[in-house]
C-alpha positions as CSV (number, residue, x, y, z in Angstrom):
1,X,-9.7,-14.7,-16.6
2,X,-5.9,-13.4,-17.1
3,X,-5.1,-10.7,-15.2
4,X,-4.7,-8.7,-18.0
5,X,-8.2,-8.5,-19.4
6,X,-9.6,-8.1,-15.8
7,X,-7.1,-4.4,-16.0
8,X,-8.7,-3.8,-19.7
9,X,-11.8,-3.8,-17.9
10,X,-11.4,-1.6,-15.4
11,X,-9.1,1.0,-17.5
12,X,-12.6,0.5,-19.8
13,X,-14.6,1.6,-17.2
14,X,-12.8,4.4,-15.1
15,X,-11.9,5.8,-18.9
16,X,-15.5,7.1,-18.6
17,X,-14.5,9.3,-15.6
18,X,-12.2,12.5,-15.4
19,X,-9.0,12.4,-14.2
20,X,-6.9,14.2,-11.7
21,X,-2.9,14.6,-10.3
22,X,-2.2,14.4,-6.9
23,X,1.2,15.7,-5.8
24,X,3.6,13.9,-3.7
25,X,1.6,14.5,0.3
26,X,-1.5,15.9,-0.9
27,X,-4.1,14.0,0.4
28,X,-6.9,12.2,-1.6
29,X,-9.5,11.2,1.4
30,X,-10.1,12.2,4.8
31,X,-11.0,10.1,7.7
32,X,-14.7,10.8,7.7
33,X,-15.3,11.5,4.2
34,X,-17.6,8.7,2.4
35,X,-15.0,9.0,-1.2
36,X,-15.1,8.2,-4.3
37,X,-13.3,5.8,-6.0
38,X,-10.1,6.3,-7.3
39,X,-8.2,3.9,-10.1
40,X,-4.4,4.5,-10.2
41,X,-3.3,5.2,-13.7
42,X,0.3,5.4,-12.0
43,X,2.0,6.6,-9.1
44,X,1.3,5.1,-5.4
45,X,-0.9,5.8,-3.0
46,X,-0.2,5.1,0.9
47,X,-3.2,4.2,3.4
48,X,-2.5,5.3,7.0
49,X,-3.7,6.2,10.0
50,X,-3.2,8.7,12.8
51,X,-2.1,7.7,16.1
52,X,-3.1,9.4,19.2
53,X,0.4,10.6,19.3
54,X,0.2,12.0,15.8
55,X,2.4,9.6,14.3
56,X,1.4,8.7,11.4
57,X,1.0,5.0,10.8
58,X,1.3,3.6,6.9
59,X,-1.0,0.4,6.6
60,X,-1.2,-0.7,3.0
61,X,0.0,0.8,-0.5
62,X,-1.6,0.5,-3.4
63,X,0.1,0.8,-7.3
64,X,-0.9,1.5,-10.5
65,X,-3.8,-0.8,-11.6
66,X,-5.6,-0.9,-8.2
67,X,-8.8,1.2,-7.2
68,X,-9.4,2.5,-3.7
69,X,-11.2,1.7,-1.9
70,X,-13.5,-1.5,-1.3
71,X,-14.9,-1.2,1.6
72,X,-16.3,2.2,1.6
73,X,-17.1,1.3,-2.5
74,X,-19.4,-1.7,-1.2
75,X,-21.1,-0.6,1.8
76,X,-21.1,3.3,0.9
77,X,-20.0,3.8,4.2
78,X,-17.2,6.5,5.5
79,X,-13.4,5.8,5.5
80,X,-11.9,5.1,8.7
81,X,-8.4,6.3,7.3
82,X,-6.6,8.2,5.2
83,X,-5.3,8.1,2.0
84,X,-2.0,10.0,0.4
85,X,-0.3,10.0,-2.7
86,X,3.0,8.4,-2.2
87,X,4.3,10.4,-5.1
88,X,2.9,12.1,-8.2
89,X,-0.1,9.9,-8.9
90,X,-2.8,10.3,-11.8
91,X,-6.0,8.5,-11.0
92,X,-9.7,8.4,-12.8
93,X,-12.4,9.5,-9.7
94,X,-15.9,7.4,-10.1
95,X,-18.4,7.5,-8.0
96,X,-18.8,4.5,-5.8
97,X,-22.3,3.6,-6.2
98,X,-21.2,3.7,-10.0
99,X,-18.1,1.3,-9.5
100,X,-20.7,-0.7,-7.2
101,X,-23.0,-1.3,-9.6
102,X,-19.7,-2.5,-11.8
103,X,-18.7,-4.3,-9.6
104,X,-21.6,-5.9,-9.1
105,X,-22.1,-6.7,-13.2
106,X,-18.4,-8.3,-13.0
107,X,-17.8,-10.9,-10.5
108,X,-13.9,-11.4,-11.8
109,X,-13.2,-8.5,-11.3
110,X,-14.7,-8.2,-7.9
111,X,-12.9,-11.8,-7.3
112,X,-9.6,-10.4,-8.0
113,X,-10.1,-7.6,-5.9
114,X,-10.7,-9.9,-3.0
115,X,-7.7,-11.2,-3.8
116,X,-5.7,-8.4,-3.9
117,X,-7.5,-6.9,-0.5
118,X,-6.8,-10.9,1.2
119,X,-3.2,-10.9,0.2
120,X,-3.0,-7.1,1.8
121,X,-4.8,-8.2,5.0
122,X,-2.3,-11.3,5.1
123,X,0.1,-8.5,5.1
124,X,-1.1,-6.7,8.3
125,X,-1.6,-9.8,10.4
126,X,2.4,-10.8,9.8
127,X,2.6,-7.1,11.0
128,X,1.1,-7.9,13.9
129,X,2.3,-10.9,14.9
130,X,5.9,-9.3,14.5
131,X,5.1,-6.1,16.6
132,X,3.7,-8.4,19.3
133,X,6.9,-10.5,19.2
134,X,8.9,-7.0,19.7
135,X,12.0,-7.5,17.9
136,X,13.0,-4.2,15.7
137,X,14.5,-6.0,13.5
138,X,11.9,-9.1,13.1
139,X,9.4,-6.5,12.2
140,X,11.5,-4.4,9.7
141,X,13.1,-8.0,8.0
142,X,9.0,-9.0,7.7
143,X,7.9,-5.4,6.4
144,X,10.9,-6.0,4.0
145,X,9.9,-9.2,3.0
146,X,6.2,-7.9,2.3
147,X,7.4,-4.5,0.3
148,X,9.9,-6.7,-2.1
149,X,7.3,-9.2,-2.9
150,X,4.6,-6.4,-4.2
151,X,7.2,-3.7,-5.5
152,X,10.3,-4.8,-5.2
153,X,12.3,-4.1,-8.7
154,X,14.4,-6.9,-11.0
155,X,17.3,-7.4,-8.5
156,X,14.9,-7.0,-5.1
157,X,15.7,-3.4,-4.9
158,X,13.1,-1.9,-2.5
159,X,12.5,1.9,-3.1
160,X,12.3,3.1,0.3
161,X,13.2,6.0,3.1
162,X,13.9,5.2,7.0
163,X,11.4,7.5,7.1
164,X,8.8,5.7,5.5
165,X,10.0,2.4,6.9
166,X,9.5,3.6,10.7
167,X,5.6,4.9,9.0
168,X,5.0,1.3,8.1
169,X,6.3,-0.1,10.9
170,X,5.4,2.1,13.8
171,X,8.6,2.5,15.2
172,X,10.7,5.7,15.5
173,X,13.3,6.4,12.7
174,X,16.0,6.4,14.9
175,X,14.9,2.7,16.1
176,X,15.0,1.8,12.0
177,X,18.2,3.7,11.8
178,X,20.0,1.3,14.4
179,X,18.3,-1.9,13.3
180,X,19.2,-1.8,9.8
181,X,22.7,-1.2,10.9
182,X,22.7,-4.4,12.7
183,X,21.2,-6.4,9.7
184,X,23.4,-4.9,7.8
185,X,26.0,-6.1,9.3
186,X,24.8,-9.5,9.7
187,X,24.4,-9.5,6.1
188,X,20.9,-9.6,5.7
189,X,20.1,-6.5,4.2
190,X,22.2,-3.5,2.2
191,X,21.1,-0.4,2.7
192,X,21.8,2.9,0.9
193,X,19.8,6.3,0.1
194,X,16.4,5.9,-0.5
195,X,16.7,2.1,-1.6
196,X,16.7,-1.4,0.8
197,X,17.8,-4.5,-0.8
198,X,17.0,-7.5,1.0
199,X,19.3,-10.8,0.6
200,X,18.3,-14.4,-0.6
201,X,20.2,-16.1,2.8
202,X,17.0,-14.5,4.7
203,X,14.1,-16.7,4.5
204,X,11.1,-15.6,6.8
């Protein structure tokens, strides 16, 4: 089924639900809390965790069209993390046993959510295996990679803060700061405020 009527479906569905905005920060679920389920009408929201240093660690994104979150939606178990509006996000809130029993009624739908979780996971296992090779700037050209492929805009633009790029990667901002300046001046990336652009001549 096209991607397209597998979104009229769910928009069908979450239609039935109210809807709420989330500013930029505020948080939508708790570590702990057994959510709802949330369907982004638009904005981002940012999945993370908290490490025992208080750093907080961004593990996946999710964009409009997506619904949060799978595993707590399917097994009606607590979240392990958290999850934070990237920016001013509306979303529909259904209960999970509801979007279960949905779920359950539409196996494309569920199938393309599979997908969409496998190609995130695929995502956090390159992570991985870059912070266990330790090069700053392996990591940061992979994250890249990964961020342009899902939301980068029509010339590769990739909306982002060294802020939010040592969240995602684990590593201090002033480690981004310095890496970036070296790929920049190898050419492989161009950097200005708020925005990334990562260059063809890289291939990962």
């Amino acid at each position: 089924m096209a991607d397209t009527d597998i979104q009229n479906k769910l928009r069908a569905f979450f239609s039935h639900y109210p809807s709420r905005m989330y500013a930029k920060g505020e948080v939508l679920v708790q570590a702990g809390d057994t959510p709802a389920s949330y369907y982004i009408l638009e904005g981002t929201i940012s999945q993370y965790d908290i490490s025992h240093t208080g750093d907080k660690l961004i593990l996946n994104t999710y964009k409009a069209g997506a619904f949060i979150s799978l595993a707590t939606i399917l097994n009606n178990i607590p979240s392990d993390l958290f999850f934070e509006a990237a920016e001013v996000t509306n979303v529909h809130v259904a209960p999970s046993q509801e979007v279960a029993a949905f779920l359950r009624e539409n196996p494309d739908v569920t199938y393309d959510a599979l997908a969409r979780l496998s190609r995130g996971s695929n995502g956090l296992m390159l992570r991985l295996a870059r912070a266990m090779e330790g090069s700053a700037e392996g990591r940061i050209l992979q994250e890249l990679a990964i961020l342009r492929a899902r939301f980068g805009g029509a010339n590769g633009e990739i909306a982002i803060t060294d802020s939010e790029l040592a969240a995602q990667t684990g590593m201090a901002r002033e480690t981004i700061s310095r890496a970036l300046k070296k790929l920049n001046a190898k050419g492989l990336v161009s950097a200005s405020r708020g925005t990334i652009v990562l260059h063809d001549k890289h291939h990962m």
